[in-house]
C-alpha positions, -999 to +999 in steps of 0.1 A: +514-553+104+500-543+141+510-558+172+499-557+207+518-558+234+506-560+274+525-553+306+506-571+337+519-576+374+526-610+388+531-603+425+558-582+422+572-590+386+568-567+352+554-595+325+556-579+290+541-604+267+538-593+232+509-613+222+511-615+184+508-599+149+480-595+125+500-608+090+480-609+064+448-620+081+466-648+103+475-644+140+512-651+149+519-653+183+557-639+187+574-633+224+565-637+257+591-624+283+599-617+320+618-586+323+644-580+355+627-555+375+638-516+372+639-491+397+637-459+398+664-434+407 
């Protein structure tokens, strides 16, 4: 199993979007989330 996973910027906002899997030859598209923003300390 592989997965790929992507963090772009929209304006200021984190998107992680885990695009999908490779199962057995077929594509399954699995989560696609807005995470709270962190900061830093």
């Amino acid at each position: 199993m592989k997965t790929f996973a992507r963090i772009w910027h929209y304006s200021q906002t984190p998107l992680n979007i885990l695009l999908h899997t490779l199962l057995g030859g077929t594509l399954i598209p699995l989560v696609w989330s807005i995470l709270p923003h962190q900061r830093s300390s």
